[in-house]
C-alpha positions as CSV (number, residue, x, y, z in Angstrom):
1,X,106.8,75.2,131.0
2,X,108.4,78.3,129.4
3,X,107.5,78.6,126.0
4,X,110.8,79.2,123.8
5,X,108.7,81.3,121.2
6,X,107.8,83.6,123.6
7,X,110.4,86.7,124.6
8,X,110.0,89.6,127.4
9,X,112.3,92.3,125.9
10,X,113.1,93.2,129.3
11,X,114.9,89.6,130.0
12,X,116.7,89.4,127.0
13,X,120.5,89.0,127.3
14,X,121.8,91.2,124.7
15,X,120.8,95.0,125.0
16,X,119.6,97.0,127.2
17,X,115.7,98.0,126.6
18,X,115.8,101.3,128.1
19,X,118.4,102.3,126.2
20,X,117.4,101.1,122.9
21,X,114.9,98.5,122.5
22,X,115.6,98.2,118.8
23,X,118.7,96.7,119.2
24,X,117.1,94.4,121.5
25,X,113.9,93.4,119.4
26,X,116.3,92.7,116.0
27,X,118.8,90.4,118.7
28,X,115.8,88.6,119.1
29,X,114.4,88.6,115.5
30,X,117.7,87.2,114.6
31,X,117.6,84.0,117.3
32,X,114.1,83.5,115.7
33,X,115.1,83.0,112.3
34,X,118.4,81.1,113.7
35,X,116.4,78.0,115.5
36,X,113.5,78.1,113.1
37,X,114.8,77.1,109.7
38,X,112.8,74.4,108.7
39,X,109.9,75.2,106.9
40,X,108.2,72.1,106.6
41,X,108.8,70.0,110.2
42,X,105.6,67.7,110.7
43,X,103.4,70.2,108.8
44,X,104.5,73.3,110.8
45,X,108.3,74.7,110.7
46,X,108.2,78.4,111.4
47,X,105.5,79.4,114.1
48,X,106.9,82.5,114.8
49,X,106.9,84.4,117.9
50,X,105.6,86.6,120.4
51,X,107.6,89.8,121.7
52,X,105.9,91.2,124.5
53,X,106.9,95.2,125.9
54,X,106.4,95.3,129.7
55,X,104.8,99.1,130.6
56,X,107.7,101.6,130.7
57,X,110.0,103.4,128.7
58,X,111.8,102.2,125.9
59,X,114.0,104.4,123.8
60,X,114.4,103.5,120.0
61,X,117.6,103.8,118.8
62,X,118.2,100.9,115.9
63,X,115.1,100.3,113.5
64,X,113.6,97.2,114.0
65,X,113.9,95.4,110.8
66,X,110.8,92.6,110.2
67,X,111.2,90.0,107.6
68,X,109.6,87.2,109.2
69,X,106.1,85.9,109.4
70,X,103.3,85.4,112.5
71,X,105.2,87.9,114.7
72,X,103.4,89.1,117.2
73,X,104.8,92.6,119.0
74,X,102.7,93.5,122.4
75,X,102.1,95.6,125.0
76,X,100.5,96.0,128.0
77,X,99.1,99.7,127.3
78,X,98.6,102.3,124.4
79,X,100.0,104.7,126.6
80,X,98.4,108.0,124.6
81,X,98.1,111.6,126.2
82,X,98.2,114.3,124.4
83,X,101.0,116.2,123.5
84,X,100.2,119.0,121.8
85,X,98.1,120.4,124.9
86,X,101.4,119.8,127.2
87,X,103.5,122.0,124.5
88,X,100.9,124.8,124.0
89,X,100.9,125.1,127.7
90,X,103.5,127.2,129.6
91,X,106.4,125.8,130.5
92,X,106.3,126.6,134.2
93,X,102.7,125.0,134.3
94,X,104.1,121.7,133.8
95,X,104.9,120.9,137.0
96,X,101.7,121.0,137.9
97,X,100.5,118.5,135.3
98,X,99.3,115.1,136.7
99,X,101.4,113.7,133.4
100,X,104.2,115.4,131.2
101,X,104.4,112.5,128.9
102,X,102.7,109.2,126.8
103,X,103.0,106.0,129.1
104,X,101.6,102.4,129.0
105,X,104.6,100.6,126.9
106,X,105.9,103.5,125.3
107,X,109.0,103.5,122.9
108,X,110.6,106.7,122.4
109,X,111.7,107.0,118.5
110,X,115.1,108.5,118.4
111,X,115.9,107.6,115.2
112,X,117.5,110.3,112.8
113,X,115.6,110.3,109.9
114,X,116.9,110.9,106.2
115,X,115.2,113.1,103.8
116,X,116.3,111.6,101.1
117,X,114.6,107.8,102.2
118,X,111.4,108.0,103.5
119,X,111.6,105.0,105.4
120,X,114.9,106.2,107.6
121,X,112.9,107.2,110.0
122,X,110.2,104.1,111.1
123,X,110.5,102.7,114.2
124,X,109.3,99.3,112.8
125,X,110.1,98.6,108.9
126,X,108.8,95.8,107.3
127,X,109.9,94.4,104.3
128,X,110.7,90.9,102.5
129,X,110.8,89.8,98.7
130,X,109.6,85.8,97.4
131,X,106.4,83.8,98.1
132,X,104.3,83.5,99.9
133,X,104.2,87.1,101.3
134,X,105.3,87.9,104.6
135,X,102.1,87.2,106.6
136,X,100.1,87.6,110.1
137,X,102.4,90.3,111.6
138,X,100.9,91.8,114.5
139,X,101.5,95.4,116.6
140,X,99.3,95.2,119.5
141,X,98.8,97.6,122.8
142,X,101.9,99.7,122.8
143,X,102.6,103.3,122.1
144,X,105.2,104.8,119.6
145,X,105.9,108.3,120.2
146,X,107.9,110.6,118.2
147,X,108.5,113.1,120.8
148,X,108.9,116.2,119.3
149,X,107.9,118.3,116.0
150,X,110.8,120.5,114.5
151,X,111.2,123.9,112.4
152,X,109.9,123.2,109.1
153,X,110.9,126.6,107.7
154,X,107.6,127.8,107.6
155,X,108.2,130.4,110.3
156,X,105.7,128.5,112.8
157,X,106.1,130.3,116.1
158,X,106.0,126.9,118.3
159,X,107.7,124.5,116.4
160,X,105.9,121.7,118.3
161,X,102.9,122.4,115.5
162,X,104.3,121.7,112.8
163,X,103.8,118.2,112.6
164,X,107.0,117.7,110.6
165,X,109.9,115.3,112.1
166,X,110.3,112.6,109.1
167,X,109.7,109.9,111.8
168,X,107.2,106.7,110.9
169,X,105.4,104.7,113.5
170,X,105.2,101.6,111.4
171,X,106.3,101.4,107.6
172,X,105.4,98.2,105.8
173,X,107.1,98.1,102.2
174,X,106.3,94.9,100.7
175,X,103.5,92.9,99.6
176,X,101.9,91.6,102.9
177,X,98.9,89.7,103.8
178,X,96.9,89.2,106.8
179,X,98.5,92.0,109.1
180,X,96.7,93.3,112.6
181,X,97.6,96.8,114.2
182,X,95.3,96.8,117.4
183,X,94.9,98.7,120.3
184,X,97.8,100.9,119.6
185,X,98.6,104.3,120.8
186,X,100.7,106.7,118.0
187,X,101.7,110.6,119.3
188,X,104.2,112.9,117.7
189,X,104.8,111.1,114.5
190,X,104.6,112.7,111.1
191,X,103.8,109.5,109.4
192,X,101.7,107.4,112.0
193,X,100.9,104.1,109.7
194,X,102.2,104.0,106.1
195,X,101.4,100.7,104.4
196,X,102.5,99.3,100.8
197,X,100.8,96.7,99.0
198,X,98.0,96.2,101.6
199,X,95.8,92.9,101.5
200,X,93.4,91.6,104.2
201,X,94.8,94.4,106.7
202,X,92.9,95.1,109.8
203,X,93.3,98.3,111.7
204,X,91.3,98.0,114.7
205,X,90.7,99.9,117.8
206,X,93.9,102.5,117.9
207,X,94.4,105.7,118.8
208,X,96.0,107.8,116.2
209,X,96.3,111.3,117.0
210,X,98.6,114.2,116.8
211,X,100.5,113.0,113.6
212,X,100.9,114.8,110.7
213,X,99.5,111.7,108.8
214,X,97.4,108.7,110.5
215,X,97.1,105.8,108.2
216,X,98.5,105.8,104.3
217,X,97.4,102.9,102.2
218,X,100.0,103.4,99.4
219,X,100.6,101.7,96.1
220,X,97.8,99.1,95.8
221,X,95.5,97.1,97.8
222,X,92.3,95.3,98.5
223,X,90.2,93.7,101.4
224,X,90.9,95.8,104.3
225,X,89.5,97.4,107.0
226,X,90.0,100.4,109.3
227,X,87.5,99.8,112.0
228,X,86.9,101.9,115.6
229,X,89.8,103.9,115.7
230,X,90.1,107.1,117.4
231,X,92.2,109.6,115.2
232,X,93.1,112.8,113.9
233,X,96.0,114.3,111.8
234,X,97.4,117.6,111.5
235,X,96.5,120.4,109.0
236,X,98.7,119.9,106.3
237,X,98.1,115.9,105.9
238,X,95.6,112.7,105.9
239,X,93.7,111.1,108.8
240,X,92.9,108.2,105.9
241,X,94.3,107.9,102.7
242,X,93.8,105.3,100.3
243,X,95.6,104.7,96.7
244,X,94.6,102.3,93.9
245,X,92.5,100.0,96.9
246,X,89.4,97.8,96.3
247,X,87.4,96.5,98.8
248,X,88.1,98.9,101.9
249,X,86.3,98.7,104.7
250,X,86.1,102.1,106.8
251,X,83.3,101.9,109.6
252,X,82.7,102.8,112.8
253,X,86.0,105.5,113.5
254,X,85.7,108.5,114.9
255,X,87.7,110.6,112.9
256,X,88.7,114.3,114.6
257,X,90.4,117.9,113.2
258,X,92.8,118.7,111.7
259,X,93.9,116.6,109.1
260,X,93.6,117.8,105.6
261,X,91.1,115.4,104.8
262,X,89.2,112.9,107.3
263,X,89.5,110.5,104.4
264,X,91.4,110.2,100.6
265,X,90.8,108.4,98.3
266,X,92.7,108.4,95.1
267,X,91.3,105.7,92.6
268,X,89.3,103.5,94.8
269,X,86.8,101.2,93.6
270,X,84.0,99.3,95.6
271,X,84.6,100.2,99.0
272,X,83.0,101.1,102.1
273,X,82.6,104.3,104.3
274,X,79.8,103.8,106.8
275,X,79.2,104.6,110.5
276,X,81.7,107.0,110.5
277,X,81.9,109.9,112.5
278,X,83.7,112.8,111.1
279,X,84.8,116.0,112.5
280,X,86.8,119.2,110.4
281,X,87.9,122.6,110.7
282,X,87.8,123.0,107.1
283,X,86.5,121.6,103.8
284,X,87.7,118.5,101.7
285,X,86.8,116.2,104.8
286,X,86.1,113.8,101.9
287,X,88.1,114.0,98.8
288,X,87.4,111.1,95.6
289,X,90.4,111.7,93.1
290,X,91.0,109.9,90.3
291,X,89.0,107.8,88.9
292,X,87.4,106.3,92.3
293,X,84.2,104.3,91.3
294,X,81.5,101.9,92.7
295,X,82.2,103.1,96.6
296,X,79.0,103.6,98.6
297,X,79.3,106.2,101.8
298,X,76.5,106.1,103.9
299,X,75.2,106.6,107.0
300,X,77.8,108.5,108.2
301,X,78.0,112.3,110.3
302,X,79.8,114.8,109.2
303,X,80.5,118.2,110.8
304,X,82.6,121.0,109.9
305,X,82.8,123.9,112.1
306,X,85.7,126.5,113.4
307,X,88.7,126.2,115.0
308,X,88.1,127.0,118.7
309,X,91.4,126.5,120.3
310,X,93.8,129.9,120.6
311,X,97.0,127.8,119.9
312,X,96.1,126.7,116.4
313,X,94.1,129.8,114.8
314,X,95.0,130.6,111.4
315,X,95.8,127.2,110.5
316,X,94.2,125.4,108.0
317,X,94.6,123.1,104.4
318,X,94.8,125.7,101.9
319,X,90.8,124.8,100.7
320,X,88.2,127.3,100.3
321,X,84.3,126.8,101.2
322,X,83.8,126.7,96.9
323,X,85.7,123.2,97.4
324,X,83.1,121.3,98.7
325,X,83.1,119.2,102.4
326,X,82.5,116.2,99.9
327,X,84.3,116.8,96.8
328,X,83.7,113.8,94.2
329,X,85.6,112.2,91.2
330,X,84.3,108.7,89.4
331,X,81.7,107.1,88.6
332,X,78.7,104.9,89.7
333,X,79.5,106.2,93.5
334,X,76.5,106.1,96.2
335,X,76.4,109.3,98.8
336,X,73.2,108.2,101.1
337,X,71.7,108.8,104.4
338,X,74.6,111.1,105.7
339,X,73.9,113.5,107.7
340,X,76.4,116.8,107.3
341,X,76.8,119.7,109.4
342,X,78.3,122.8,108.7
343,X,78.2,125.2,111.6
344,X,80.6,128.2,110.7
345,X,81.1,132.2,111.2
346,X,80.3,134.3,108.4
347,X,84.0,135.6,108.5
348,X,85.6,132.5,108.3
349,X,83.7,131.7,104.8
350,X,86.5,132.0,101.5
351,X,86.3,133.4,99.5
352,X,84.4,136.2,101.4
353,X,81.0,136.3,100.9
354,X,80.7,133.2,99.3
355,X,78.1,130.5,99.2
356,X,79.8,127.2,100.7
357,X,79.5,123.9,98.7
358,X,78.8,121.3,100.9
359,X,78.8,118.2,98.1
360,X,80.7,118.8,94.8
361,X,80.2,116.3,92.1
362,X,83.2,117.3,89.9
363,X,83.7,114.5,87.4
364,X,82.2,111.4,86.5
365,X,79.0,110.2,85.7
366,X,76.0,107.7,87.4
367,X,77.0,108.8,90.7
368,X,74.1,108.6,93.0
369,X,73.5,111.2,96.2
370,X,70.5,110.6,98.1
371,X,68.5,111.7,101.3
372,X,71.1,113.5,102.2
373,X,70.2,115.7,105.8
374,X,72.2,118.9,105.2
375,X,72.4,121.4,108.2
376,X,73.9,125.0,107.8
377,X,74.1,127.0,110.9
378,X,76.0,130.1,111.8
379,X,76.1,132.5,114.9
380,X,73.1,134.3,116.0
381,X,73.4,138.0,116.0
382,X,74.0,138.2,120.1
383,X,76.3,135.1,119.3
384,X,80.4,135.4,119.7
385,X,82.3,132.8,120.5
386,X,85.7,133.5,122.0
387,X,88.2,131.2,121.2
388,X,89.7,129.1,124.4
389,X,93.3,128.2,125.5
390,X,92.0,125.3,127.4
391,X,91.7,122.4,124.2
392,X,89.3,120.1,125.9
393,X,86.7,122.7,127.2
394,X,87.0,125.0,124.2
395,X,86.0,121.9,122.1
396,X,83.2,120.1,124.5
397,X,82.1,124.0,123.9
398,X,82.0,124.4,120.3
399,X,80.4,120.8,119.9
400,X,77.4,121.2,122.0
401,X,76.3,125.1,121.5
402,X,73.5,124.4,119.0
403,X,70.7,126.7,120.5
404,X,71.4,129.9,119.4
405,X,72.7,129.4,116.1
406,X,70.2,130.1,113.0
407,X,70.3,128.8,109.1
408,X,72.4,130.2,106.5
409,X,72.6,129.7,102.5
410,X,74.4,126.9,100.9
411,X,74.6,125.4,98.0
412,X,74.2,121.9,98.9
413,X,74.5,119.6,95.8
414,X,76.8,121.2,93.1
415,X,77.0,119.3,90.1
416,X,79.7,120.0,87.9
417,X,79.3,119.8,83.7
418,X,82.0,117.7,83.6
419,X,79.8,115.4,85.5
420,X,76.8,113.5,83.9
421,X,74.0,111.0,84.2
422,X,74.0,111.8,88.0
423,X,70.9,110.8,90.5
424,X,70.6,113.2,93.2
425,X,67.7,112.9,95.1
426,X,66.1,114.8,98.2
427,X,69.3,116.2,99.1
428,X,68.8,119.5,98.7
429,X,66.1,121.9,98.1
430,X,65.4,123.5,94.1
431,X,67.5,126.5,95.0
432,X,70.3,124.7,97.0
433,X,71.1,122.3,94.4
434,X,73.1,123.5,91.1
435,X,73.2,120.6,87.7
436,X,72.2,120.8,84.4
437,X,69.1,119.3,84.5
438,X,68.7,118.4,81.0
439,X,71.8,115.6,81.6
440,X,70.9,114.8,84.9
441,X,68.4,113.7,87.4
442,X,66.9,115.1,90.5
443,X,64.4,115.7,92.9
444,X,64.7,118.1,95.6
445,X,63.9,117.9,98.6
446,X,59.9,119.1,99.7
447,X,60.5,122.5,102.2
448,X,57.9,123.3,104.4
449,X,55.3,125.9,103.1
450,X,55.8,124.7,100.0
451,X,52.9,123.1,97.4
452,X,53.8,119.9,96.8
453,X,51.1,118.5,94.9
């Protein structure tokens, strides 16, 4: 029997898919809300639907305007490739690529944004006033692509890098609850997922990568998780940013370069980063601002090392090495059992010849940083690497050439006065840890050769 709440975009009779699958998906948003008006019929009313995306390629040329509840929007693939290796290449080498673009179920957003309203530009906009809150929307196993980067006015050679386009993967404006973006596949956007008003959100198993942002919790929020995603943003925005959240769950992503941060937070309070891996080209990979408080990181890898591949030298956020990769605001916070690597040329150091902060307590008080494994490596004397035009190998490269590097000083735990009634605790050695002592509390960590009786 076919199920009337269930719609293939590709057999619905007005639109054309191909040609803009926006117009199709409202068509059918609108037939919906037309046969399901009752809201209390035998204790249901308003199930919803499911819109499934059959693999090909759809071109977006209407936003698709949500205002219903229990939607469900699938795929049958997240489609990703990367991008940005295809438009550092050559030209005339792209014939001999195996793939020149994203596939799966892949909609192509041709929208034209509007500078002046952020939300012009999101493929999928979500947004409806009144109780309850619009509820159990779900984007599943499809990928949104936002094709191409354009001149910023910054003077970048390749406009393809500049992560700029004012286009939005998915842009949820109102109060929600109970939302699921799974298995999804985001290229090309400058905003991959910017959220409003966030509560009981799950963000589960995506891949978020070449954006200029990846996820952007805005406004307010609380009880949400970002779970095993694979992402990375730009240099000049967020892989995760959080505002005014409690109870965020972020565990288990791995998280690569370039965003300007790995993860933001800007007054968050009791939440969760654990089991993270995190990988940067520059410091800041965790910024606290604000007043964030009660949030326990832990158990989590960090590493910070250079850029490696030739297309994207000279790029970076703006931060010197003084900045701290873990730069803290708030109180009460726990920093425990990460480990953090920073594996860096001497040359790339700012300011030059400076000694690199690697945790920076800047404000606050009773925040607590503890066993702490803190690795500083730079190049041996014999040691040069070259930076590569091939992305993947120059990368494999830098990540696994560990033998012949050799310690350097850092200052590993710097405590700022501003800061007081801090634990930190065998996180650093006596002369790699900076605090006034007299308003704070520590023990360093024992170094071998030392008399630790």
């Amino acid at each position: 029997m076919t199920n009337k709440n269930y719609y293939d975009v590709t057999e619905w009779n007005v639109g054309n898919p191909y040609e803009d699958i926006g117009e199709v998906i409202n068509s059918i948003l609108a037939d919906i809300k037309k046969r399901q008006v009752d809201s209390d019929l035998e204790e249901g009313g308003k199930p919803g639907a499911v819109i499934y995306i059959p693999s090909g390629d759809y071109h977006l040329r209407t936003q698709v305007v949500i205002d219903i509840s229990y939607l469900k929007i699938m795929g049958s693939g997240h489609g990703f490739v990367s991008s940005s290796i295809r438009y550092n290449l050559p030209e005339k080498e792209w014939a001999d690529l195996h793939e020149v673009w994203p596939g799966g179920s892949r909609i192509l957003v041709d929208l034209t944004p509007d500078p002046e309203k952020e939300s012009a530009g999101a493929a999928f906009y979500v947004e409806r006033s009144g109780n309850p809150r619009i509820s159990s929307v779900e984007f599943e196993n499809f990928c949104i692509d936002g094709l191409h980067f354009v001149d910023d006015g910054s003077g970048i050679e390749n406009v393809e890098n500049t992560y700029t386009n004012g286009k939005t993967g998915i842009y949820i404006a109102s109060a929600q609850d109970s939302f699921r973006i799974n298995g999804m596949g985001f290229v090309y956007l400058e905003h991959g997922i910017t959220i409003y008003h966030a509560d009981a959100l799950s963000i589960h198993d995506n891949f978020i990568a070449e954006c200029g942002n990846c996820i952007e919790l805005r406004g307010w929020g609380q009880a949400s998780k970002i779970t095993d995603n694979l992402m990375g943003a730009g240099y000049k925005g967020y892989s995760i940013f959080a505002q005014n959240f409690g109870g965020l769950l972020i565990n288990a992503n791995n998280i690569f370069p370039r965003g300007t941060s790995s993860v933001h937070f800007d007054t968050v309070a009791r939440s969760v980063i654990t089991g993270n891996r995190f990988h940067s080209f520059y410091p800041g990979m965790l910024v606290f601002e604000g007043n964030c408080s009660e949030n326990m990181v832990s158990s989590n890898h960090f590493l910070r090392d250079n850029e490696p591949w030739a297309p994207l030298l000279g790029f970076d956020n703006g931060l010197d090495d003084l900045y701290g990769l873990l730069h803290i605001n708030g109180n009460y916070n726990s920093v425990i059992a990460n480990h953090i690597s920073e594996s860096i040329s001497m040359e790339s150091i700012k300011p030059s010849g400076a000694k690199p902060v690697i945790i920076r307590v800047v404000s606050g008080k009773e925040n607590y940083i503890s066993n702490n494994h803190i690795v500083a490596t730079t190049e041996a004397a014999d040691m040069h690497t070259e930076a590569s035009d091939s992305c993947f190998s120059a990368q494999v490269n830098a990540l696994t050439s560990t033998d012949k590097r050799v310690a350097f000083d850092v200052t590993a735990v710097l405590v700022e006065k501003e800061s007081v009634q801090n634990t930190i605790l065998d996180s650093g050695s006596d002369k790699q840890v900076i605090l006034d002592r007299q308003v704070n509390a520590f023990r360093a960590t024992p170094m071998p050769g030392e008399n630790n009786k």
